[in-house]
N, C-alpha and C positions, 0 to 999 in steps of 0.2 A: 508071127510078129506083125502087129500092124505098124505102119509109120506112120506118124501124127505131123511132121512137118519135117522139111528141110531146108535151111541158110545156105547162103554161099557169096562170099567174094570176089569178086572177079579182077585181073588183073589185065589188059590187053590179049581178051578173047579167052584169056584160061582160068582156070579156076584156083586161088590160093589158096583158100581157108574153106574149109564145109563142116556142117554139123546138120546130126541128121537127131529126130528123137524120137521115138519107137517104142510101144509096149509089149513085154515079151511076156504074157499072162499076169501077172499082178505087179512086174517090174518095171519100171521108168527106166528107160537106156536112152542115155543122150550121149552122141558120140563127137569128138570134134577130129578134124584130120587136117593137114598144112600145119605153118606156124604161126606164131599169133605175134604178128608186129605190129607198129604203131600206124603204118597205111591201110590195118584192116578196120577201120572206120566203123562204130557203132550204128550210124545211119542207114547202112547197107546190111547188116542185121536186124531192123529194129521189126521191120515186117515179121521178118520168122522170132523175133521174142515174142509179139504182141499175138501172133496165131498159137504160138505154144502156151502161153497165159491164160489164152483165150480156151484150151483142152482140156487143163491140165486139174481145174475144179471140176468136172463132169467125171474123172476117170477114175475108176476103183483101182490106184494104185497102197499097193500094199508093202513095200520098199523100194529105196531107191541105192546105186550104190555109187561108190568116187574111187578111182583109180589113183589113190595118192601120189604115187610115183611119176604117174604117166601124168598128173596137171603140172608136178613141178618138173620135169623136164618141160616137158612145152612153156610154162612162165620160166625159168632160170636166165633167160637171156633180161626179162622186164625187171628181175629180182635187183638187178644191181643200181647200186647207189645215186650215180649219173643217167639213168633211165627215167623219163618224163611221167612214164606210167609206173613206174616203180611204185607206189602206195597204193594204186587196185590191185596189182598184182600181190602184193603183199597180203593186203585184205581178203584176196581170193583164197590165197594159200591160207592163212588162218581160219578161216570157215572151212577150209576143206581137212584141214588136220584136229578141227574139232569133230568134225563129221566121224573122222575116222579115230576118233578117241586120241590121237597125237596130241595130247595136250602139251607139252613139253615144247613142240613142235610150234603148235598151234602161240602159244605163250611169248616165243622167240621171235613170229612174223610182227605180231603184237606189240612188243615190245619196241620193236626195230621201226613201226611205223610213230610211236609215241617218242623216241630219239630225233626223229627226223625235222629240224625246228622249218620246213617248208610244209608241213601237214594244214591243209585248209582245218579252219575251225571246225567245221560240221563234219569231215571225218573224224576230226579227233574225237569228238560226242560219240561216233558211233564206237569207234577203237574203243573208249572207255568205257561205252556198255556192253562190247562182246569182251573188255577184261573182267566188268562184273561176274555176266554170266559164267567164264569159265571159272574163275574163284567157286561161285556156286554151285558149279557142278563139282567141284573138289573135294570142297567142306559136304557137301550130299555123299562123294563118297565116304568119307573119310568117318565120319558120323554112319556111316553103315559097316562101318569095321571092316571093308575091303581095302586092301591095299590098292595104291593104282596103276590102272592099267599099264601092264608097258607096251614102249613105242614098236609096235611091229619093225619087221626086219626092212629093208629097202625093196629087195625083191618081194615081199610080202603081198598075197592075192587082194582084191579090191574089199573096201571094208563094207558091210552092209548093216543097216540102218533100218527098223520099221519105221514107215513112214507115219506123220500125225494125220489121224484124221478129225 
């Protein structure tokens, strides 16, 4: 396993939040550990985004995978209605249950962000072209005479994905 970078938070001397990202032969593993609240500040990440950005076109990764259960436990606290970050965490959670074919899932965070009459404009633009897109991943199934997928189980193992290259 090589590691390609590591974040971390720091809160008076200790560490909150860490994320480490790692390729495990053709796999992208990025892990995250602590909890993610509203003092863990983007700023104090932004070095380990812009180095993992900075790897992440060079490397012959071949899938990547999301641990559905395990982002929305960690987001479930941002999920709620009176949560400031509530609409990225929502958005996070809807790209992640498309990832993993949760469309239903995915549809429901979607939905719940396009309810929200506090949604800045330019999120809303985006909400409404990842509702496009899942539409058209539907009508693609549907048009290929598969039934769709169903939502895996909660305990269900992490979904994988070939990556585009």
């Amino acid at each position: 396993m090589n590691v390609l970078t590591f974040g971390e938070i720091m809160d008076g001397g200790s560490t909150v939040f860490s994320s480490v990202a790692s390729i495990d032969g053709e796999q992208l593993v990025v892990t995250f550990q602590g909890v993610v609240r509203i003092d863990n500040p983007y700023r104090y990440l932004s070095p380990y985004l812009d180095a993992l950005s900075a790897e992440l076109p060079q490397l012959p990764i071949g899938r990547t995978s999301i641990d559905f259960t395990e982002l929305q436990n960690r987001l479930n606290a941002l999920l709620t209605d009176s949560h400031p970050w509530r609409n990225q965490a929502r958005e996070l959670m809807a790209l992640a249950a498309m990832k993993a074919n949760r469309h239903d899932d995915a549809k429901a965070q979607l939905e719940r962000l396009l309810g929200d009459k506090e949604l800045p404009g330019g999120m809303r633009e985006q909400v409404t072209i990842l509702m496009s897109v899942l539409a058209q991943a539907e009508l693609a199934r549907a048009q290929q005479g598969a039934a769709p997928a169903p939502a895996p189980k909660a305990d269900a193992p992490k979904a994988e994905t070939p990556a585009k290259k």
